[in-house]
C-alpha positions as semicolon CSV with decimal commas, in nm:
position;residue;x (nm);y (nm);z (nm)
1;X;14,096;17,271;8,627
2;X;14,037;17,171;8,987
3;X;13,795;16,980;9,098
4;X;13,590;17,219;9,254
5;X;13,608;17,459;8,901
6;X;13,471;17,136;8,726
7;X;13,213;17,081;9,008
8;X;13,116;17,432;8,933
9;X;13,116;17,423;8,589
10;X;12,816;17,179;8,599
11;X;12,634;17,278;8,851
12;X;12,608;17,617;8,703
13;X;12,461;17,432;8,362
14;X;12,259;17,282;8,589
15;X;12,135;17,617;8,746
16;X;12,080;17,807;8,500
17;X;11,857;17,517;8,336
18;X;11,639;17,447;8,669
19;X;11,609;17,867;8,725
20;X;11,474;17,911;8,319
21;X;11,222;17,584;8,408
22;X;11,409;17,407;8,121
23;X;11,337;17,054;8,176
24;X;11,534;16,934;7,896
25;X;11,825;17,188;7,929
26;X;11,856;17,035;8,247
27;X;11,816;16,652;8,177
28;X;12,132;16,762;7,914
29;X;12,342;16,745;8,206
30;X;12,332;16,370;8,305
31;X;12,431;16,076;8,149
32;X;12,247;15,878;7,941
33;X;12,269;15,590;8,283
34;X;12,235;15,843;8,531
35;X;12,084;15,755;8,898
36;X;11,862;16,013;8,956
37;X;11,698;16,099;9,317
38;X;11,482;16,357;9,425
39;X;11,256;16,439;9,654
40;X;11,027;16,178;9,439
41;X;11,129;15,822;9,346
42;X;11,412;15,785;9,134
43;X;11,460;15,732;8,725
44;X;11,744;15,631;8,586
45;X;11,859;15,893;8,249
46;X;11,766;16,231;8,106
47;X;11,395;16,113;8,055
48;X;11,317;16,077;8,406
49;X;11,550;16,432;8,484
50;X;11,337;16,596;8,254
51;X;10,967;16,431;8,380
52;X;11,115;16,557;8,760
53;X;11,172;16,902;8,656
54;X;10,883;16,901;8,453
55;X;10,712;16,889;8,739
56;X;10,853;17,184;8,939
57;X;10,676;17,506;8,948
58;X;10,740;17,779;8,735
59;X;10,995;18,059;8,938
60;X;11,149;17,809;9,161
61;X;11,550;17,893;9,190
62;X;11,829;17,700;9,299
63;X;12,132;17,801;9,503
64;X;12,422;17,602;9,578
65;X;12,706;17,609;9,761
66;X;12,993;17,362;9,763
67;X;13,082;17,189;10,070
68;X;13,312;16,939;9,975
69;X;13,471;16,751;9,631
70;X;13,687;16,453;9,634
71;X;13,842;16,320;9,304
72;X;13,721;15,934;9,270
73;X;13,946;15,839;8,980
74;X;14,082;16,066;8,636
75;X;13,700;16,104;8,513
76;X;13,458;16,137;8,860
77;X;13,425;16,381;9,093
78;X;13,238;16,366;9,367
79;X;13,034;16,684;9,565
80;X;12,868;16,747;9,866
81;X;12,658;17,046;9,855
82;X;12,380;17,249;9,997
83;X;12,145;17,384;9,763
84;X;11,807;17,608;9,871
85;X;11,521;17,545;9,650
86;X;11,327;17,891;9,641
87;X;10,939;17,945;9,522
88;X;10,695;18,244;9,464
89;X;10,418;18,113;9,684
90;X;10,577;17,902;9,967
91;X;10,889;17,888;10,206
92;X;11,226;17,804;10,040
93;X;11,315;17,411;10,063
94;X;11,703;17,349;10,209
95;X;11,826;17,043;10,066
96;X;12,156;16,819;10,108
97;X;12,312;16,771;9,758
98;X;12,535;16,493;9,661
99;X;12,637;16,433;9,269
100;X;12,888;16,239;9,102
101;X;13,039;16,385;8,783
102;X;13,186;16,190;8,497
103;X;13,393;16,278;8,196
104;X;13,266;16,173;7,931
105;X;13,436;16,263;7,573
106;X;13,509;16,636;7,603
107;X;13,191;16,712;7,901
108;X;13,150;16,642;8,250
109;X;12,818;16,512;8,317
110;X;12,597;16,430;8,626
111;X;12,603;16,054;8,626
112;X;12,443;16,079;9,042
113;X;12,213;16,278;9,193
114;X;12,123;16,163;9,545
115;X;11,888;16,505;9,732
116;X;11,822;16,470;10,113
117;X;11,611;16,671;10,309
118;X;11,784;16,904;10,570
119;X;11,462;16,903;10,843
């Protein structure tokens, strides 16, 4: 697999988890050491994932798209994305998106999540 089909591979997990408002689905795709920022402060591990997303309001979405990858060693990838948080009641939220991904055993797992605002 490429990088970017490995990239995508997660992130789609990781999709379909925030998009069901599956806190715990979703904190299954990090690491058990994982640096975690969003648009709060940050947590380190699945708890703190899964407290975040808690947190988020029932029907938001996520869309991403893939700007750039770059293989840091045999088991990390890095990506740059875009990703547009949508709601029900307010205006969608455009976000910068940059994870690391680590193999770990026979997965590849978010092990950094770093979210930037675009405005």
């Amino acid at each position: 697999m490429t990088s970017t089909e490995i990239l995508r591979t997660v992130l789609d997990r990781w999709k379909s988890a925030v998009d069901a408002h599956d806190p715990n689905r979703v904190a299954a795709n990090f690491t058990d050491d994982a640096i975690f920022q969003g648009l709060h402060p940050y947590s380190i591990g699945p708890k703190g994932v899964a407290e975040y997303y808690e947190t988020q309001p029932i029907g938001m979405a996520a869309a991403y798209e893939i700007r750039e990858t770059r293989r840091l060693g045999d088991d990390l990838i890095l990506g740059y994305l875009t990703v547009e948080f949508t709601f029900t009641d307010r205006p969608p939220l455009p976000v910068y998106l940059s994870v690391i991904v680590r193999h770990l055993g026979d997965a590849w797992l978010i092990d950094h999540y770093q979210v930037s605002r675009l405005d």
